[in-house]
C-alpha positions in Angstrom: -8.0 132.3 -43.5 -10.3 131.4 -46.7 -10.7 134.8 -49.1 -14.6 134.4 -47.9 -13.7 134.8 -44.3 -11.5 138.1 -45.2 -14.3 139.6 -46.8 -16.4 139.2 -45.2 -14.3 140.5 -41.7 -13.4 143.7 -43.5 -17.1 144.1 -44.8 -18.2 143.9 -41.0 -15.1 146.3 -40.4 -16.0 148.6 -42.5 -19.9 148.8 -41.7 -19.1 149.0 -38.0 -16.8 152.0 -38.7 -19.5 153.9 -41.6 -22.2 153.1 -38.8 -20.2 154.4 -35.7 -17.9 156.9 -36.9 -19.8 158.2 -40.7 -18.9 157.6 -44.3 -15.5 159.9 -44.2 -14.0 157.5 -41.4 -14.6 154.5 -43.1 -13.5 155.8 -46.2 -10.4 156.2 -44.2 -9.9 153.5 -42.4 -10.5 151.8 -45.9 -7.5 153.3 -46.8 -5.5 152.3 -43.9 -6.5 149.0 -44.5 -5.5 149.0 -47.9 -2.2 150.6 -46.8 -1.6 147.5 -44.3 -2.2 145.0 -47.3 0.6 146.3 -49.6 2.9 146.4 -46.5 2.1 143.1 -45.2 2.5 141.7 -48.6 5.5 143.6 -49.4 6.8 142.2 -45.8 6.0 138.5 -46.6 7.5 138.9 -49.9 4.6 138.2 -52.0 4.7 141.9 -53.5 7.4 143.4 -55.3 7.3 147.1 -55.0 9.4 147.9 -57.1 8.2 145.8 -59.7 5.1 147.6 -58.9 6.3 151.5 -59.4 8.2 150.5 -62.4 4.7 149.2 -64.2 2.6 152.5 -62.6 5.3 154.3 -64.7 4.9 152.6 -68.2 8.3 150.3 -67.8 7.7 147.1 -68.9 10.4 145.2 -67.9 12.6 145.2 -64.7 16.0 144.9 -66.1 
């Protein structure tokens, strides 16, 4: 699936969901979405989480 493909299924994703369900849903199912990225990413092992906390806490190195 191209990057344009993706963006533009979660745009029609989240306009379906703002249209049907108002602007707090699709805020939240924004943030479910979101959600599903990191943990399908962290799944494939493409993301390292811990990698990840230890930078949102000012480490910069992993050893």
């Amino acid at each position: 699936m191209s990057a344009t493909l993706a963006g533009a299924a979660i745009g029609a994703i989240l306009a379906i969901s703002a249209l049907v369900f108002g602007f707090w849903a699709m805020l939240l199912v924004a943030l479910f979405m979101a959600v599903g990225a990191v943990i399908g990413r962290s799944v494939d092992g493409r993301l390292d989480l811990r990698g990840a906390f230890d930078a949102l806490r000012g480490k910069r190195t992993s050893s």
